[in-house]
C-alpha positions as CSV (number, residue, x, y, z in Angstrom):
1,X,61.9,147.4,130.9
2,X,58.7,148.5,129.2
3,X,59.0,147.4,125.1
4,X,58.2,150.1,122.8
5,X,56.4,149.1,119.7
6,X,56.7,151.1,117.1
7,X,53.1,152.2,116.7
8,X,53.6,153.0,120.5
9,X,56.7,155.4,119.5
10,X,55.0,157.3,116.1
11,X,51.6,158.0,118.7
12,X,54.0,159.7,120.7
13,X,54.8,162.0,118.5
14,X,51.2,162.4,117.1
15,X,49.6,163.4,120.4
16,X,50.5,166.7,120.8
17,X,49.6,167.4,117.2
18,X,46.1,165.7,117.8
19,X,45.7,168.1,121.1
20,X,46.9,171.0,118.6
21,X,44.4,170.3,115.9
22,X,41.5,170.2,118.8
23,X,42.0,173.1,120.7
24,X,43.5,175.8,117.4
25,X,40.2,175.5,116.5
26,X,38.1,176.4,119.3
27,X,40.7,179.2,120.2
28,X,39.8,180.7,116.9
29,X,36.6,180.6,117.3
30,X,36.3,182.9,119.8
31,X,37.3,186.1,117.9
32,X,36.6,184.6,114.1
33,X,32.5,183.9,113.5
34,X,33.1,182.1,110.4
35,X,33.6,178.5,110.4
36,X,35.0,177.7,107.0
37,X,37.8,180.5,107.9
38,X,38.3,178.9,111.5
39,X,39.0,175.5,109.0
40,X,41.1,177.1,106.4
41,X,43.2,179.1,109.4
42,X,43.4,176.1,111.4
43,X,44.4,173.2,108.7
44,X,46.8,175.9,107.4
45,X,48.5,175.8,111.0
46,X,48.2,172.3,111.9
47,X,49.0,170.6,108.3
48,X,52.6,171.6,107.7
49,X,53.2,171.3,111.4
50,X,52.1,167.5,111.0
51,X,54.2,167.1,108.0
52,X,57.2,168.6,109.7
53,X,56.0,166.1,112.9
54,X,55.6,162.8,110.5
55,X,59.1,163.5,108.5
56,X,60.6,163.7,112.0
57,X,59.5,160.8,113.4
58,X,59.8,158.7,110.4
59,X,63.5,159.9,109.7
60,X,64.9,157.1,111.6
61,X,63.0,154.9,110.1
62,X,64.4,156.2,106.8
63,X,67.3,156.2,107.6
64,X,67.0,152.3,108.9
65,X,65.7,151.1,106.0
66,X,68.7,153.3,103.8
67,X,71.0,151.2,106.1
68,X,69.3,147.8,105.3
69,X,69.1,148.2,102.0
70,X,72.7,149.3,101.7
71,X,73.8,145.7,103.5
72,X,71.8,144.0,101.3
73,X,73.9,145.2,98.3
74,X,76.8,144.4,100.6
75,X,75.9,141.0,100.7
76,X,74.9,140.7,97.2
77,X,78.3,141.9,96.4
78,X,80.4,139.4,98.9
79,X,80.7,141.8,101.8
80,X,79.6,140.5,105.5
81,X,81.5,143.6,107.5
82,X,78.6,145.9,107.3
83,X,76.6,146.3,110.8
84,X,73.9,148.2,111.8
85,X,72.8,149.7,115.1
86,X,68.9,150.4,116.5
87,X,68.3,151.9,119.6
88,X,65.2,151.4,120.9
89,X,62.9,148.0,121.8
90,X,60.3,147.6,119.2
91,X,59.5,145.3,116.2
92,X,62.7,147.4,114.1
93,X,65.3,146.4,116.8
94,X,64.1,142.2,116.3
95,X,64.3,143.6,112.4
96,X,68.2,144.9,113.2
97,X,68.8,141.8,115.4
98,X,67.5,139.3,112.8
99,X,69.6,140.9,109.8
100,X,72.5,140.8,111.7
101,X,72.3,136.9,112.5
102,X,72.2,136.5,108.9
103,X,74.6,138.5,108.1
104,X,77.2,136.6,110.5
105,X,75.6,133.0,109.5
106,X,76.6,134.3,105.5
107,X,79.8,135.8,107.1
108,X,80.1,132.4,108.7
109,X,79.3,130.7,105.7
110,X,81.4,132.3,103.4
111,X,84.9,132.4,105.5
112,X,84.3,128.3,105.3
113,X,84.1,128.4,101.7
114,X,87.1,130.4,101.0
115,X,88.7,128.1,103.5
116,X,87.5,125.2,100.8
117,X,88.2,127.0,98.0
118,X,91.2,127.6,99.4
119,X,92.0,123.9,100.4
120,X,90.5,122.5,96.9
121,X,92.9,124.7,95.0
122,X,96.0,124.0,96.9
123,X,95.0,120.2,96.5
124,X,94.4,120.9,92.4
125,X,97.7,122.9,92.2
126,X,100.0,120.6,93.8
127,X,98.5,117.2,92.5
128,X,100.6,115.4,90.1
129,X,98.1,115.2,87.8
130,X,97.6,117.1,84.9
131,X,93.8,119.3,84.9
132,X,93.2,121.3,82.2
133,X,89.9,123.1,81.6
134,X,88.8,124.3,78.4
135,X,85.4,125.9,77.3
136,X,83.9,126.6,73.8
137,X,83.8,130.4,73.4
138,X,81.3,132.6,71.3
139,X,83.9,132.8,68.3
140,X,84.1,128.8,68.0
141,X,87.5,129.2,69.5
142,X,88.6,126.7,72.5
143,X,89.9,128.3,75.4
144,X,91.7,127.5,78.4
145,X,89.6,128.3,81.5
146,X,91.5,126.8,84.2
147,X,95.4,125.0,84.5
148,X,97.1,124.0,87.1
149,X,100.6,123.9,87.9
150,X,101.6,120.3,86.4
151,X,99.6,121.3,83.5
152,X,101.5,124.8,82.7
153,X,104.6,122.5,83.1
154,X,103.5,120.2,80.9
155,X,102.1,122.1,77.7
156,X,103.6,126.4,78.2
157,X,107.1,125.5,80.3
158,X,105.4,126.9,83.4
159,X,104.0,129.6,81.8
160,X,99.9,130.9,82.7
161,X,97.1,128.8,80.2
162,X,94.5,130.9,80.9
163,X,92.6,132.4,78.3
164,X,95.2,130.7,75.8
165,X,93.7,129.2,72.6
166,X,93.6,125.3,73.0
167,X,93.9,124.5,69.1
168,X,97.7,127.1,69.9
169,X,98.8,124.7,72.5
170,X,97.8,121.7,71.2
171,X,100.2,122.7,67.5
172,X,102.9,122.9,69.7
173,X,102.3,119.8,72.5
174,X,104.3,116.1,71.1
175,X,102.7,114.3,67.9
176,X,101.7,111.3,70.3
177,X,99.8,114.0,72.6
178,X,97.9,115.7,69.2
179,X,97.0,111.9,68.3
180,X,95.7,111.3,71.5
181,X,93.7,114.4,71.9
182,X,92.3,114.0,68.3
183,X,91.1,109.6,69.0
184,X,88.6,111.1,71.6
185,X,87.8,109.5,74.5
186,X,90.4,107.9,77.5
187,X,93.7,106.5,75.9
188,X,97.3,105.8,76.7
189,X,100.4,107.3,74.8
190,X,104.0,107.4,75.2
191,X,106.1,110.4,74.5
192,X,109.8,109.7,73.5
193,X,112.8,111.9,75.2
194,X,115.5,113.0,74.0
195,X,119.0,111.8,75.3
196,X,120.5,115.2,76.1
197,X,117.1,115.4,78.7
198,X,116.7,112.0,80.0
199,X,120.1,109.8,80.2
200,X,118.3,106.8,79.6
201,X,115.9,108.4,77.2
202,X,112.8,106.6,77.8
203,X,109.7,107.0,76.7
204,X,107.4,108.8,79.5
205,X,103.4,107.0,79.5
206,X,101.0,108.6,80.1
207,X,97.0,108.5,81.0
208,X,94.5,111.0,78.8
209,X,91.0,111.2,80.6
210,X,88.5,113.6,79.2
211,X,85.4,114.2,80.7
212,X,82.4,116.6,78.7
213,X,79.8,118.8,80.7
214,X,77.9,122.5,80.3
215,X,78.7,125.2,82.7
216,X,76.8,128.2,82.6
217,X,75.5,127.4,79.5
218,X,78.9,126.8,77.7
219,X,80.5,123.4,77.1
220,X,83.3,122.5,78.7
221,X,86.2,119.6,78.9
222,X,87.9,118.4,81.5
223,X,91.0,117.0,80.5
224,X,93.8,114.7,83.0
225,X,96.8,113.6,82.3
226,X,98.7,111.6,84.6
227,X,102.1,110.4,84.4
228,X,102.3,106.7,85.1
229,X,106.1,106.1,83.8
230,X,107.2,105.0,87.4
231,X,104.0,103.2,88.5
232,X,103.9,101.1,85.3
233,X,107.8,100.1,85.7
234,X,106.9,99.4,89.1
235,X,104.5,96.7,87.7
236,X,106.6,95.9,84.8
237,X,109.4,95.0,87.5
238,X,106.6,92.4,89.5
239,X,104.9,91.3,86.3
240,X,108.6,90.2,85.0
241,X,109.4,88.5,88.3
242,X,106.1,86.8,88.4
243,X,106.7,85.7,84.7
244,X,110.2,84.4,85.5
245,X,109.1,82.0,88.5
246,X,106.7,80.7,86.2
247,X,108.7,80.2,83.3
248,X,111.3,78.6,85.5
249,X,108.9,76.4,87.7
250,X,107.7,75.0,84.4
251,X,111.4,74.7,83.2
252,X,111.9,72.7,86.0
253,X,109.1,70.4,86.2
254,X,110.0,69.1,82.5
255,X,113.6,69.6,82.7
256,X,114.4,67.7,85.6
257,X,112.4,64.7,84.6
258,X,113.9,64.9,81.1
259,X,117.9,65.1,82.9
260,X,117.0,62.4,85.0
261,X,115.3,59.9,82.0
262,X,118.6,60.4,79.7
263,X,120.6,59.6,82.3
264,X,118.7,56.4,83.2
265,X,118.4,56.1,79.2
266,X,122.2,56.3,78.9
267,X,122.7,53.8,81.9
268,X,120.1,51.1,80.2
269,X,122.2,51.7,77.1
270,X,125.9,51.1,79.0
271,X,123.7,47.7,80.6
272,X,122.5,46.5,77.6
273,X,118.9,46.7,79.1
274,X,117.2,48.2,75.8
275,X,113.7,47.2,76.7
276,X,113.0,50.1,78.7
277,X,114.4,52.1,76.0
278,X,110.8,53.5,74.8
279,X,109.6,53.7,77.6
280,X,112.0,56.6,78.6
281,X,111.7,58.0,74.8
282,X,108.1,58.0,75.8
283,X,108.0,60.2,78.8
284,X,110.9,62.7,77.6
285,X,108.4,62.8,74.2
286,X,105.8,63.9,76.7
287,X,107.4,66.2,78.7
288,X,108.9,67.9,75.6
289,X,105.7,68.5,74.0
290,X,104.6,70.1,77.1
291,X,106.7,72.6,77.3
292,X,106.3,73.1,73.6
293,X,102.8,74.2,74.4
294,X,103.4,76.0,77.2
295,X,105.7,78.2,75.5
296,X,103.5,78.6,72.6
297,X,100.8,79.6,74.7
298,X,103.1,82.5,75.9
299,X,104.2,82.9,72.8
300,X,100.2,83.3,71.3
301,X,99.5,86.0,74.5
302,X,102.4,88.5,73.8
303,X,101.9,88.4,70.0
304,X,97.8,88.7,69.8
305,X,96.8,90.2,66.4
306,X,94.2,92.5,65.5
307,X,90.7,91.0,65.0
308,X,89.8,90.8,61.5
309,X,85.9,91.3,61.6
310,X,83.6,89.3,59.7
311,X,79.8,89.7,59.6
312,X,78.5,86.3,61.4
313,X,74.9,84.9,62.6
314,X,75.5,84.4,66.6
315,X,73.5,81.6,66.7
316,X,75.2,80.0,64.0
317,X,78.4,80.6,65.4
318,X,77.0,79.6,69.0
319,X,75.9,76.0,67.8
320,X,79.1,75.8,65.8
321,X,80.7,76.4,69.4
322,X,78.6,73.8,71.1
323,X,79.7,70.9,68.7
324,X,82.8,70.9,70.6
325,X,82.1,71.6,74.2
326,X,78.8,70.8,75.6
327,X,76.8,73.8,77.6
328,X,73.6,74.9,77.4
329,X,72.5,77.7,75.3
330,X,69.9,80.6,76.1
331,X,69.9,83.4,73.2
332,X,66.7,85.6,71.6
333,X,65.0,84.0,69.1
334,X,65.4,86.4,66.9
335,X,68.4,86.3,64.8
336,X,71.5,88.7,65.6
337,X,74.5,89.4,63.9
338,X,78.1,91.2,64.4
339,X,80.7,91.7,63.3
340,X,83.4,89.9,65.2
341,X,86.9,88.1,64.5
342,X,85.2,84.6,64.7
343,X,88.8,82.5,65.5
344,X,89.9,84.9,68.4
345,X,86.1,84.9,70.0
346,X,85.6,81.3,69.7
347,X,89.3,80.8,71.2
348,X,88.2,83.2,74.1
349,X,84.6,81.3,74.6
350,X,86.2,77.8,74.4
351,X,88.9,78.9,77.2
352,X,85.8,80.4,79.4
353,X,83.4,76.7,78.6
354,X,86.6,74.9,79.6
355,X,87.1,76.7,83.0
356,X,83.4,76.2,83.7
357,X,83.6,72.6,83.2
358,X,87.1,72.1,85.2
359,X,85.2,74.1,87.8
360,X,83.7,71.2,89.5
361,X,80.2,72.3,88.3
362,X,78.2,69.6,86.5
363,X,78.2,69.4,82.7
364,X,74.3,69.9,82.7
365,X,75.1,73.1,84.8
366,X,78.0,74.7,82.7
367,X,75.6,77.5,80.5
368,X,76.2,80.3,77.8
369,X,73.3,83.1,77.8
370,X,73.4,86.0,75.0
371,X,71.2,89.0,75.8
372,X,70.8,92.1,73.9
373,X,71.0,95.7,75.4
374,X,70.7,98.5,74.5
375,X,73.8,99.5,73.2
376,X,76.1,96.2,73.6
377,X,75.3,92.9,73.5
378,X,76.2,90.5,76.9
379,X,77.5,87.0,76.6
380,X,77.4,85.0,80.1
381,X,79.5,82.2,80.9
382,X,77.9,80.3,84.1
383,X,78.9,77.7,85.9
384,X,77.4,76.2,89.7
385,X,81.3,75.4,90.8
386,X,82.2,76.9,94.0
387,X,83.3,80.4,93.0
388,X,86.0,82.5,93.5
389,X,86.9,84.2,96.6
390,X,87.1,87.8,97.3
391,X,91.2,87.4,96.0
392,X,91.3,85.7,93.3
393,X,88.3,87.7,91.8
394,X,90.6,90.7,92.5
395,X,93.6,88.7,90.3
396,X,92.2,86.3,88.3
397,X,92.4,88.9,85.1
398,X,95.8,89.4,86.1
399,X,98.2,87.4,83.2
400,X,100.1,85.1,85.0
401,X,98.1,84.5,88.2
402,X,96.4,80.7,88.3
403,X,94.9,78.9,91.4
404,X,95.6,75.9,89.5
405,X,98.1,73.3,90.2
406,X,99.7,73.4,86.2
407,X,98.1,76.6,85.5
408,X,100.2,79.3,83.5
409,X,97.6,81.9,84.4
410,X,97.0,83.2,80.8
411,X,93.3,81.8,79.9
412,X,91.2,84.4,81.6
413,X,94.5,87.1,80.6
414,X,94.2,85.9,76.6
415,X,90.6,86.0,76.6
416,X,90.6,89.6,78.3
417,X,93.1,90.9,75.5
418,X,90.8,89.7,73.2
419,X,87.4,91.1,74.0
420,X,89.1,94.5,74.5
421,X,90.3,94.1,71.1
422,X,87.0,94.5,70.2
423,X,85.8,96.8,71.9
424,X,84.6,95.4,74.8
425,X,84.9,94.1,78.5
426,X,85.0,91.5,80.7
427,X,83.9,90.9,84.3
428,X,83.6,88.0,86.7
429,X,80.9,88.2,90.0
430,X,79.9,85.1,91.9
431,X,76.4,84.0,91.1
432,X,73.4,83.8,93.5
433,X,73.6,80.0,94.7
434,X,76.8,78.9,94.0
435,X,78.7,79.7,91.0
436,X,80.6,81.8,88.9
437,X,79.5,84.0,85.8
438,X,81.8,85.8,83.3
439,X,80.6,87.9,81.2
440,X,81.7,89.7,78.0
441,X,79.9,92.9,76.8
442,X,80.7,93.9,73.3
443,X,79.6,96.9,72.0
444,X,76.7,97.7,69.4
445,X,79.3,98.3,66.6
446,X,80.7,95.1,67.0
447,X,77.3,93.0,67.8
């Protein structure tokens, strides 16, 4: 087949107009002598009959470019169904051809998307989590943008949030939900039931994250609230079975000795054998004390009280530290001050220096290193003892859980409580080398 361009098709149509303007003219001129009549009488002929020629051939054309623009709004408006049809084999048909592969890639395209959307929102509506979506309006007012199902549950008894005033909802939620919302920022909160509702009536925890971004020029909040009532009892239930066998393998390790001295104590007595007497005493004194501080110890975790922050000098309080445990100390020279609870830090930095140096690392190796950052401060721990596995990194903030033989497992667990009592964290890595470093980031406001 021969292609058609479309110059080739419009000179088609322009030859016999071209052979029309040629020859009108000398037929005229046989029985007309003036020339500028034979012009006038001749473009009069030939002129309209080229317009009528030109808006023929260029019709389809018209008509073409009618149809593309006409998908174009399709597409602009979500539509992909709308096909158009060139007859012919010139440089319009690879136009046709061209605009129809993109209008089945966007047709493509957008049947995936819905299929996502689709997906995403029956992933959003059935998750048991909580997602609420509220954006700042132009009256000030905080709207509801977006809820899913938990979430209507939750906060309107099933009922659509959409378009509902925040502020409305939020009046009407539980006080420990208002008091949440109002802190800012992640929190936990328990809401009480009542006993006709829950036969146990238990209070239901819960997890508040909120998350800030613009949209579309608007601000928006992301809120989630998950319900972790059965996951914490879960852990409650291992954390008080874990507590138990450690309570009753310490019981046992100073009970049975202590059973079996007052027996032998009572024998010496019935012998006469009195010598031996405070020896017994002795070790029953020991093992007694012993417990003493290992349930004091327990005692001290579950009944931590809030700091009460003092301004202090860190280096000050650093040397103060390292008259009675020996490390080496790396700080700015400069002098910093925060405001801290000194008793419960220096309890949480003494536990930390006394893990370094039961590491195994030498005393020369055993460091603290204070750095400022921009917005916290960072206190490192180091040591150049072996290091923790992959494991006991994953545990070894977990109250309860030791790798020592006599270990209760509430050092690194105490010393957690306390830093987050202030305000900050704590985190353990393996150093480069050999070693282990723990650090403690407090923030500015309490640095």
């Amino acid at each position: 087949m021969i292609r058609r361009s479309l110059a080739g098709r419009l000179l088609l149509w322009l030859l016999p107009l071209l052979a029309l303007a040629i020859a009108l003219p000398l037929l005229l001129a046989r029985w007309i002598d003036d020339a500028w009549l034979v012009a006038l009488l001749s473009a009069l002929a030939v002129l309209p009959l080229a317009a009528w020629i030109v808006r023929r051939a260029l019709r389809p054309l018209n008509a073409l470019l009618r149809a593309l623009s006409g998908s174009v709004h399709t597409y602009r408006d979500g539509e992909y169904n709308f096909g158009i049809h060139w007859r012919g084999d010139d440089e319009l048909a690879e136009l046709v051809a061209s605009h129809a592969e993109l209008g089945e890639v966007l047709r493509e395209q957008r049947q995936g998307l819905v299929q996502r959307e689709l997906l995403l929102d029956t992933m959003v509506q059935n998750t048991p989590v909580a997602m609420l979506l509220v954006a700042a309006g132009g009256d000030g007012e905080r709207r509801v943008v977006f809820a899913n199902l938990v979430a209507r549950k939750l906060l309107n008894s099933g009922w659509k949030l959409e378009g509902r005033r925040f502020d409305e909802l939020l009046a009407r939620a539980p006080l420990e939900m208002r008091e949440a919302m109002a802190r800012g920022g992640d929190s936990l909160f328990a809401i009480g039931r009542d006993d006709d509702e829950e036969e146990t009536g238990e209070e239901q925890v819960y997890h508040l994250a909120r998350r800030q971004f613009r949209l579309n020029g608007r601000q928006h909040e992301l809120l989630l609230l998950r319900l972790l009532t059965s996951e914490l009892r879960r852990q409650e239930v291992q954390t008080w079975k874990k507590v138990i066998r450690v309570i009753s393998h310490e019981l046992n390790n100073s009970l049975a000795p202590v059973a079996s001295l007052a027996h032998s104590g009572a024998e010496l007595v019935r012998r006469g054998r009195h010598e031996r007497l405070e020896d017994v005493f002795a070790t029953i004194e020991e093992r007694a004390r012993h417990l003493e501080g290992f349930i004091r110890g327990y005692a001290r975790f579950a009944k931590l009280p809030q700091p009460q922050l003092q301004t202090v000098c860190w280096r000050e309080f650093l040397l103060g530290l390292q008259r009675q445990i020996g490390f080496a100390l790396e700080m700015p020279d400069d002098d910093l001050h925060g405001r801290i609870d000194p008793a419960q830090l220096e309890q949480a930095l003494l536990n930390l220096l006394k893990n370094a140096h039961e590491s195994g690392s030498a005393d020369a190796d055993v460091g603290l290193r204070l750095t400022r950052l921009p917005d916290w401060l960072r206190i490192e721990v180091l040591d150049r003892g072996p290091g923790m596995n992959d494991a006991v990194l994953q545990n070894a903030l977990v109250p309860f859980y030791s790798t020592k033989r006599h270990g209760t497992g509430l050092g690194l667990a105490l010393t957690r409580e306390i830093v987050e009592a202030h305000g900050g964290r704590l985190s353990l890595h393996n150093r480069d080398g050999g070693g282990l470093c723990v650090a403690i980031q407090l923030p500015a406001q309490a640095a």
